[in-house]
C-alpha positions in Angstrom: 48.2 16.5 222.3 50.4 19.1 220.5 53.6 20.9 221.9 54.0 24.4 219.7 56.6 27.1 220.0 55.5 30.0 221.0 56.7 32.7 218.4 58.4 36.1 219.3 56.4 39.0 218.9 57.3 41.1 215.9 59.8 44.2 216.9 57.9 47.4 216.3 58.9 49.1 213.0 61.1 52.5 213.6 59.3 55.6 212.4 61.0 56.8 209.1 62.7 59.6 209.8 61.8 62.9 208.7 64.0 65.1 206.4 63.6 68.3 205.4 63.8 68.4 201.5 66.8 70.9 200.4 64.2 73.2 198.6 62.6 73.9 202.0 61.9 77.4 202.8 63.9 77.1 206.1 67.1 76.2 203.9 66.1 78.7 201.4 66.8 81.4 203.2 69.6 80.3 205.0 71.5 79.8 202.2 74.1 82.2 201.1 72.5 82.9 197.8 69.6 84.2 199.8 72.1 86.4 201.8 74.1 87.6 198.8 70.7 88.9 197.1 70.3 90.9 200.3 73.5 92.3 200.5 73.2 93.2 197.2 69.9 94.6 197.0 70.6 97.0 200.0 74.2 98.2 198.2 72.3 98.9 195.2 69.7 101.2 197.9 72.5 103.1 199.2 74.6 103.9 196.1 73.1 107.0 195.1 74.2 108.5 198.5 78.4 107.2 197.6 78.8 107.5 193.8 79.2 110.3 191.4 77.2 111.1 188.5 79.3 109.5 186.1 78.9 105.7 187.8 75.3 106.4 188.4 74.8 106.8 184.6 76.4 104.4 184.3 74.4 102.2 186.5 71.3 103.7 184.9 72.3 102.2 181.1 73.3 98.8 182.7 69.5 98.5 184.3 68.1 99.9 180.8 70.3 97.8 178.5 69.1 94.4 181.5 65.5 95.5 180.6 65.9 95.1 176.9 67.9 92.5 177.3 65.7 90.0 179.3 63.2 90.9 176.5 65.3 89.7 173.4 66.3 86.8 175.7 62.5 85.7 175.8 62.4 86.3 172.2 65.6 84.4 171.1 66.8 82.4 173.7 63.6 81.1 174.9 61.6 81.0 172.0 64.4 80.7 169.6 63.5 83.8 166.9 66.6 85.4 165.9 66.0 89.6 165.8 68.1 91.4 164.5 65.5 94.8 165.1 65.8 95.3 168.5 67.5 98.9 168.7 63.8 99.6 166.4 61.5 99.2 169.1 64.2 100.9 171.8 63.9 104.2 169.7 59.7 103.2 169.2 59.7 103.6 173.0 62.4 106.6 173.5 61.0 108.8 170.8 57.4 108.0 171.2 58.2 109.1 174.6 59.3 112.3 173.9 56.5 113.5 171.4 53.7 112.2 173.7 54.8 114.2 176.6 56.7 116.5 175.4 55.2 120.3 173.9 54.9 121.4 170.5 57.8 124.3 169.7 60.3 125.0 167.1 64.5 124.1 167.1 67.0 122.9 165.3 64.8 124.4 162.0 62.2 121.9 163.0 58.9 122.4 164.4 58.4 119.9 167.0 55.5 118.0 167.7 54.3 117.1 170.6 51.0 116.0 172.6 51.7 117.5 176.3 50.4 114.4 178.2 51.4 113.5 182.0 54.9 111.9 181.6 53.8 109.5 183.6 50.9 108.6 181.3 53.1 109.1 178.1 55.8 106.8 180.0 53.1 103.7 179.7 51.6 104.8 175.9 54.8 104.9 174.9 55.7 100.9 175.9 52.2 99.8 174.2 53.2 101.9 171.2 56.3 99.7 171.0 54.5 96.7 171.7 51.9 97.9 168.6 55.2 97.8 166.5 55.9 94.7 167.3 52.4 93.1 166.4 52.3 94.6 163.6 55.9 93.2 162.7 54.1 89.8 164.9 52.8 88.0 161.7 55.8 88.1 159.9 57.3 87.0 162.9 55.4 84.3 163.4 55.8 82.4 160.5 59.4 83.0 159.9 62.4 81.1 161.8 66.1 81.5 161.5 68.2 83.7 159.2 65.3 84.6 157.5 63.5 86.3 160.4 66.8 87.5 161.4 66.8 89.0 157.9 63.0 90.4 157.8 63.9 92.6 161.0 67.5 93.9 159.9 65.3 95.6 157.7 63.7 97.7 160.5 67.0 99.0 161.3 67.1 100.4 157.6 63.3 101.7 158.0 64.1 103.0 161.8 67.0 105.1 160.8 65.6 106.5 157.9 62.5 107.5 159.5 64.6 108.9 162.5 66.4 110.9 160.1 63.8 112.3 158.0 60.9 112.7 160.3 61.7 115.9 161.3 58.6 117.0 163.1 58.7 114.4 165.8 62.5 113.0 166.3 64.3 116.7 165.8 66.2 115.4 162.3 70.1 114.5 163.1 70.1 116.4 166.3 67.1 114.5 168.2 65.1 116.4 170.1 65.4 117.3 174.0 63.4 114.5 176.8 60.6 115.9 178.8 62.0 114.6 183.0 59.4 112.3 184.4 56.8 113.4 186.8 55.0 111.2 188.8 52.7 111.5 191.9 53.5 115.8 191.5 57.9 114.9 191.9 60.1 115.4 189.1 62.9 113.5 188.6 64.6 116.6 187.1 68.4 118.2 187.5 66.4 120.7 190.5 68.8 119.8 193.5 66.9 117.8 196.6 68.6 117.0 199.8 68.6 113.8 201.3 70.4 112.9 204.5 73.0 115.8 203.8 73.5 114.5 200.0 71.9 116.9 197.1 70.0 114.7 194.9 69.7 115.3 190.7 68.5 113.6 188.4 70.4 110.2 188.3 69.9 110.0 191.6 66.3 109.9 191.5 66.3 108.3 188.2 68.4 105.1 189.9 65.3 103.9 191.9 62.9 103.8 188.7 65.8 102.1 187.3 65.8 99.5 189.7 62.1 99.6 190.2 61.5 98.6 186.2 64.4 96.4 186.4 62.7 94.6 189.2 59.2 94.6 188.1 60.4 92.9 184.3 62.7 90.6 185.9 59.9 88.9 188.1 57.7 89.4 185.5 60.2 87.6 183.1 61.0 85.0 185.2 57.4 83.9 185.8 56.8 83.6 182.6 59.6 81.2 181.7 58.8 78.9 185.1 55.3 78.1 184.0 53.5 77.0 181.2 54.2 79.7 178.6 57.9 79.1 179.0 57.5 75.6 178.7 55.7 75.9 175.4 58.2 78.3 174.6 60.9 76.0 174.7 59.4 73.1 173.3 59.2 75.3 169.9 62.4 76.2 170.2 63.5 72.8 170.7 61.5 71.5 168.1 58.4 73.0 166.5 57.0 70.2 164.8 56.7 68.1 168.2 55.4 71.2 169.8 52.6 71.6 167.2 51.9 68.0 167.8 51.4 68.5 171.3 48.9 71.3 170.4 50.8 74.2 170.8 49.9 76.8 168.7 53.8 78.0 166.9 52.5 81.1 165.1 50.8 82.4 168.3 53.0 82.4 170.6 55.9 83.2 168.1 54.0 86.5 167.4 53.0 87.2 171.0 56.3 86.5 172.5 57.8 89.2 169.6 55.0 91.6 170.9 56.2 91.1 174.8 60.1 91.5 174.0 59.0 94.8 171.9 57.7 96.3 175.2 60.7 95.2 176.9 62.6 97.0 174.3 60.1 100.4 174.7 60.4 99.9 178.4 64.2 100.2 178.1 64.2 103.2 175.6 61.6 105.1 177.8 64.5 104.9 180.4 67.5 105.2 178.2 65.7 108.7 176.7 65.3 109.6 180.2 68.8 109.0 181.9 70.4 110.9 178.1 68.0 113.7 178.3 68.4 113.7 174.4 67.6 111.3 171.9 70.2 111.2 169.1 69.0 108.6 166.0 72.3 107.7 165.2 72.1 105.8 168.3 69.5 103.7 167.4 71.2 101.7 164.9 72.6 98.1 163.9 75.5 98.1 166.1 73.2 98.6 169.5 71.3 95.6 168.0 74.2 93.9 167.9 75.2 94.5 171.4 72.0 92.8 172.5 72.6 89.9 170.8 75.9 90.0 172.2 74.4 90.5 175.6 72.2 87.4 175.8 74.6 85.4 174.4 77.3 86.4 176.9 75.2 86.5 179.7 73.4 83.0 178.8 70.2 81.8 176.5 67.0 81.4 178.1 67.8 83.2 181.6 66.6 86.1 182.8 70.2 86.4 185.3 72.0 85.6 182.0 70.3 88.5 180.6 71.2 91.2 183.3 74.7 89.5 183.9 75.4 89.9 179.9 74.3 93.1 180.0 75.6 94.5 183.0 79.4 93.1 181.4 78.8 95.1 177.7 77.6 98.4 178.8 79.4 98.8 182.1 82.6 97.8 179.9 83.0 101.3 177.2 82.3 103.7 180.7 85.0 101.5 182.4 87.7 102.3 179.6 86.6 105.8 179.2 86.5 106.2 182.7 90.3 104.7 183.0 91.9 105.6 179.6 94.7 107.4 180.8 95.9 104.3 183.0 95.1 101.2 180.5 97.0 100.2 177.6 96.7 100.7 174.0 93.1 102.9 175.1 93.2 106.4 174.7 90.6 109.1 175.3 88.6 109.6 171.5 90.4 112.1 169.3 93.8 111.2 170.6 94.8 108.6 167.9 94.8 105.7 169.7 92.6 102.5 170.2 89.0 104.2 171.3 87.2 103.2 174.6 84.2 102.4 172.9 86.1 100.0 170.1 88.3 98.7 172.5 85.4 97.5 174.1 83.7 96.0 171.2 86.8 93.8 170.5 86.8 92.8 173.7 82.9 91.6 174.2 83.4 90.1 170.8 86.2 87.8 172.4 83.9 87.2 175.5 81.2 86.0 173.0 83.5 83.3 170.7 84.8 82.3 174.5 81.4 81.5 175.7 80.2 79.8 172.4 83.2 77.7 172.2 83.8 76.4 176.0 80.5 77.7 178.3 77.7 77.4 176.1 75.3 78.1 178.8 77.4 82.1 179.2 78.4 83.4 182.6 75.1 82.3 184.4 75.8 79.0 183.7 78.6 79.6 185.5 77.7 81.5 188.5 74.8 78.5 189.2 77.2 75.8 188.6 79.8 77.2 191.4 77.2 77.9 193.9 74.7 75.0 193.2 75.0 72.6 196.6 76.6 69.0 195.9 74.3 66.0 196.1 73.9 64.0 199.6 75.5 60.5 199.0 72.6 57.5 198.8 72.5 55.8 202.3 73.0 52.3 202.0 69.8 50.3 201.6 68.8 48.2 204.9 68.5 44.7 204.0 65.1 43.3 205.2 64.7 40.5 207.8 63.9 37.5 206.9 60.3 36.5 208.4 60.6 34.2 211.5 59.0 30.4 209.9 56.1 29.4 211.2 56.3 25.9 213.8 53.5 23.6 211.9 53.5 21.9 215.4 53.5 17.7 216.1 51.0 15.6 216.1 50.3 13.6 219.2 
């Protein structure tokens, strides 16, 4: 006979709880970042109805210099290729533009050429002729790395400008040669006035919403591309290319197509800077508009695509603020007065932005935007300590 203890039954476990993870979609777009991109996105809507021509240009370079930008930010902050050619490919895209849509006539002692197609059509030739530039520029570029690339396309700049210059047939010599409007689906986005809710529309008006449009479309387009797998392989050669060939990426390939990809950027942007000037000038082409675009990326941050507009929103909005507000800043004065100019003024004073953000925010103003929005981490909850299992009664033996 045997006397046992009965043993308590085992308390039933609690259900873990469930947690929503803070990447949900519910907290996604209840965040404030969510709401900021919609305020901001219907302000930029609603601008051409408030602002003068002046800001709207304004406006308009900001979105083209962002589309150009985000390109040599693939190209040298992702991928790490120094390029020194970008302005090149800007006036591959402006003036190929311009003599694909535009008519054959005489001016300036030149006798223009031109092809006569739809703008629209001549809009989208002339991005793939940039991007043809580029790959044929591509195998250079992908076995070169550093100074020395940065070296191989400074000497585009040379061959741009003297092509610019001498090719008087297509770019119009020293005087450039007038931009064909757009045309698309039968409307113009010309100076001929339109009315729309009481305020008369022109050209930078109509031109602001395929500014935004083209910003949008190569910002998403940009972004995907660096979240998958091409950016990752893109930065693992930047990081280190012997490792990355290891892993079987192939360098050269995607060092040349990445150069082709930030070459259409740059023809996207010039197609829209040719546009919003009306007039392409060569002298604008040149080394110092590269130089802002390296500025630009760097500034705005290496390797973002919000880096990229942020960077270039700050150096081409700055030179129309100074002009705009010479008479009230000082040491600027309006050009031809003797004083400190709007445009160098500027210059010195991006140039300060960019030893600032190499020396104490390496990762530029983006860097800082995320950092003061980005949500603190939930403290650990303490761990429950297990209880111990009840011991088993080996019962007596009668």
């Amino acid at each position: 006979m045997s006397d046992t203890t009965a043993e308590a039954p085992a308390a039933p476990a609690a259900p873990a709880p469930v947690r929503r993870g803070p990447d949900s979609l519910t907290d996604r777009l209840r965040s404030p970042r969510t709401y900021a991109v919609l305020i901001g996105s219907l302000l930029l809507l609603v601008l051409p109805f408030y602002l003068d021509r002046f800001w709207l240009q304004a406006g308009l370079f900001a979105m083209a210099a962002a589309i150009g930008a985000i390109g040599l930010n693939m190209l040298t902050g992702a991928t790490g290729q120094l390029s020194m050619g970008h302005a090149f490919f800007l006036a591959v895209g402006a003036y190929g533009y311009c003599v694909l849509a535009g008519e054959s006539s005489t001016g300036n002692g030149h006798t223009l050429t031109g092809l006569g197609l739809p703008s629209w059509l001549a809009a989208i030739l002339a991005v793939l002729l940039a991007g043809a530039a580029g790959g044929l520029f591509s195998p250079i570029a992908g076995r070169l790395r550093g100074a020395y690339l940065g070296i191989a396309t400074l000497a585009l700049i040379f061959i741009g400008q003297h092509v610019l210059f001498n090719a008087g047939s297509l770019t119009g010599g020293y005087n450039g040669r007038a931009v064909p409007p757009l045309s698309l689906f039968g409307f113009t986005f010309d100076d001929s006035e339109l009315v729309v809710a009481a305020v008369p529309f022109g050209s930078s008006e109509k031109l602001w919403y395929v500014g935004l449009a083209a910003l949008l479309l190569s910002a998403l387009f940009a972004r995907g591309v660096l979240r998958g797998r091409p950016g990752r392989a893109m930065n693992a050669i930047r990081d280190h290319r012997i490792a990355a060939g290891v892993m079987g990426v192939p360098v050269a390939r995607y060092r040349a197509g990445v150069f082709v990809l930030s070459s259409m950027y740059a023809g996207l942007a010039g197609v829209l800077l040719a546009l919003v000037f009306q007039r392409t000038v060569p002298e604008y082409f040149g080394m110092i508009l590269s130089l802002e675009y390296l500025a630009m990326i760097v500034i705005g941050g290496l390797g973002s695509v919000a880096g990229a507009v942020i960077g270039a929103a700050f150096v081409s909005l700055l030179p129309q603020v100074f002009t705009h507000y010479s008479d009230s800043l000082p040491l600027v004065s309006a050009p031809g007065t003797g004083g400190l100019a709007p445009g160098e003024a500027s210059r010195y004073l991006y140039g300060a932005a960019v030893v600032a953000v190499v020396l104490f925010l390496p990762g530029g103003l983006a860097r800082l935007g995320l950092a003061r929005t980005k949500k603190p981490k939930a403290p650990k909850k303490p761990a429950v300590p297990k209880q111990p299992a009840a011991p088993k009664n080996p019962g007596e033996k009668s």
